[in-house]
N, C-alpha and C positions, 0 to 999 in steps of 0.2 A: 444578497446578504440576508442573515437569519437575525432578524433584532434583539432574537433574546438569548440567552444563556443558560434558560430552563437544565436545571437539573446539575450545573457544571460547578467543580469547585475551585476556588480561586482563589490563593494566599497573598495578602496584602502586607506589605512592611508599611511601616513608619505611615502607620494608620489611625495616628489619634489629632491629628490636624491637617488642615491643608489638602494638597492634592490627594496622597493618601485615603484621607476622609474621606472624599467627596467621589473615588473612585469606588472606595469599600459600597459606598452608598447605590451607584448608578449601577454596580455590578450587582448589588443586591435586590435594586428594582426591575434588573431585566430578567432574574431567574436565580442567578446563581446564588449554591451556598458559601460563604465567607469567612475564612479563618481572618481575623485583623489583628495586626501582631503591633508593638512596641512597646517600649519602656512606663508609657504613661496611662498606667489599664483603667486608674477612674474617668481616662478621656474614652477610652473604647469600650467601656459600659454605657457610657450615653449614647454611643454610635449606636449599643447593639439594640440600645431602647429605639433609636429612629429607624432601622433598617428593616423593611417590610420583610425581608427573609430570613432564614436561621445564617445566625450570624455567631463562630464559635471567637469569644477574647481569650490572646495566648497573654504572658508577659514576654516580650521579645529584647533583646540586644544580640543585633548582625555584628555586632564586634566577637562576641562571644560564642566561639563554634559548637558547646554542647546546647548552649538557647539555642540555636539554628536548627539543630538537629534535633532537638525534642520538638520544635516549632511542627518541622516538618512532618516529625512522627506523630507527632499530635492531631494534627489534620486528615491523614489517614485512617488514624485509627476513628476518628470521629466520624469522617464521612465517607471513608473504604476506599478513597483515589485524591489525586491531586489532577486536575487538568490545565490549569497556569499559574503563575507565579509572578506575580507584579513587586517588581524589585522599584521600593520608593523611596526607603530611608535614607535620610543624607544631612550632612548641615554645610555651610557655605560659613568658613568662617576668613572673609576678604581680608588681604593686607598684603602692604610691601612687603617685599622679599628681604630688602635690606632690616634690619635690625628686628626681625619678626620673632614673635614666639614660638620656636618648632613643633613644642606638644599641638599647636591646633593645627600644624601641617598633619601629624601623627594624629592626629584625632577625625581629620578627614580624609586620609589615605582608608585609615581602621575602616569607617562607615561606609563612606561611599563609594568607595573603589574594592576593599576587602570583601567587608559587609555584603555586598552584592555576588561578587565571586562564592564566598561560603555561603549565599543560599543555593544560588545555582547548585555546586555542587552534591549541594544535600537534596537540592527538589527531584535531580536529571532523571533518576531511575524510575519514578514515579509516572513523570514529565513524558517519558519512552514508553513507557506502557500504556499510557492514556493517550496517546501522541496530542501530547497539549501544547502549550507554548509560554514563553520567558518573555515579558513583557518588562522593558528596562528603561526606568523614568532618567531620563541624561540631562540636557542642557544646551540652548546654543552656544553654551559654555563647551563642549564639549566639541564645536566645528570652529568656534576664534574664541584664541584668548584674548586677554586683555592686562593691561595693568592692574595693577591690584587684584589680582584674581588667577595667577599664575597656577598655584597649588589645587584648587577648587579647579580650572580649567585642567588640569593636567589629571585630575583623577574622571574628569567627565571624558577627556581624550580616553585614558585606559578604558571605560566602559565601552567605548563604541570599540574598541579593536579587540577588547574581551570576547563582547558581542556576536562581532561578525566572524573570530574564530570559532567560537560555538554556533553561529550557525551552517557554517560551513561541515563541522560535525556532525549535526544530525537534523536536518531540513532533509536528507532524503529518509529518514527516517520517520518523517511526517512531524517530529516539532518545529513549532515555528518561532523564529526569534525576531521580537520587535522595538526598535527604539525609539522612544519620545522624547524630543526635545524641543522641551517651553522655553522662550523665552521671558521676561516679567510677568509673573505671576502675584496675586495680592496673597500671600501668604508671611508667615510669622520671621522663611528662613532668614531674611535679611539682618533680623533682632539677632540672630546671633552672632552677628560681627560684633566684637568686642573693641577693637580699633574705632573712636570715637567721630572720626574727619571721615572714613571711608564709610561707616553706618549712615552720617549722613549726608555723603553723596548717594549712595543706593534709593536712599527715603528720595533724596530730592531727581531723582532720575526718573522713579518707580511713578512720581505725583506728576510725570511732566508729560505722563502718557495716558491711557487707556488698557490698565492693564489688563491682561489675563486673569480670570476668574480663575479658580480650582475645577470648578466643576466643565468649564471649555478643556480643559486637560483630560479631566475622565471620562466626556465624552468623546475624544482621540481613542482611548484606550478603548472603551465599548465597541468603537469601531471597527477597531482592529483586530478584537479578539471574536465578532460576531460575524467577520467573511467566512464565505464557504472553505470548509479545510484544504482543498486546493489551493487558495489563493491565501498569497503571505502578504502582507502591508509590512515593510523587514522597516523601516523606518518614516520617522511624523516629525517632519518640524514644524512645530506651529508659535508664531510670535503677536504679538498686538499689533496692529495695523499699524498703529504711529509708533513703534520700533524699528529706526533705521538697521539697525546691523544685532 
């Protein structure tokens, strides 16, 4: 294994908190340069103050397929190649299926199932040329659903079958596709359940464990994108120890 990333470039979504962050960061201390992309850019000006390397802030929405595609152009042109692309954006917004509000189904189809698919899209050419790799933040959401989480499971399901059909397209072509899937994590996504009973069961599930830090996620990621380019890590499940399922 090579620990660092000297000289590699690497587009980060949904990089103004959370895993995101914390990936932008560990990928910035092993070498690489870092475009970090999302909606909220006074959060990713303070990243780019902490981040030991050149670190370029896009303003990013993965719903939005010309943001995607300037994102990407942007990174090129800034730093002459793309060599991975860490697909992170997402929100989790839990709730029963019976009497639910459908815009926040549509609101995380758009992100985290779309969103994902159109950066792929936009990176792939780049991705080919550098023979880099798609690095795709999922869930164990994404291997068992659960109640209240059907919507949110069902777009982490698409990710992994997105996935493993793109890498079934071009892993002989030397890109590598790899999925991460955390289990509880301390991060914000939970706050964005709006449904007030299922907010707080997640809060009281999240406290009854040892959760996952952000930065034990990126360094999953680190890991996997610092094997010798022969060797594919094509998926990471990583949960908290006191996480039964």
């Amino acid at each position: 294994m090579n620990d660092t990333l000297e000289g590699k470039v690497v587009l980060v979504t949904g990089a103004s908190s959370g895993i995101g962050q914390a990936t932008a960061l560990a990928l910035s201390k092993a070498g690489a340069r870092v475009t970090v992309g999302a909606r909220r850019t006074d959060r990713l000006e303070s990243l780019a103050q902490e981040a030991p390397g050149e670190i370029l802030v896009l303003k990013l929405d993965v719903t939005d397929r010309q943001s995607v595609e300037d994102a990407v152009a942007a990174t090129v042109e800034r730093f002459g190649t793309l060599d991975a692309l860490v697909n992170n954006a997402g929100v989790m917004l839990s709730g029963a299926i019976l009497n639910a509000d459908t815009t926040e189904w549509t609101r995380m189809v758009d992100t985290n199932l779309l969103g994902s698919m159109y950066m792929v899209h936009a990176a792939l050419p780049h991705l080919l040329r550098s023979r880099g790799a798609v690095v795709q933040i999922s869930s164990t959401s994404g291997r068992t659903a659960s109640a209240a989480s059907g919507v949110y499971a069902a777009t982490k399901f698409g990710i992994t079958a997105f996935s493993e059909a793109l890498r079934q397209e071009v892993t002989a072509q030397g890109v590598r596709v790899i999925v991460i899937e955390p289990g509880f994590v301390s991060t914000e996504l939970a706050g964005h359940i709006t449904d007030p009973t299922i907010r707080a069961m997640a809060r009281d599930m999240a406290e009854s464990m040892r959760t996952l830090q952000p930065e034990d996620v990126a360094g999953a990621v680190a890991y996997a994108l610092t094997q010798p380019e022969h060797v594919a890590v094509n998926e990471i499940l990583i949960r908290p120890t006191d996480q039964a399922r």
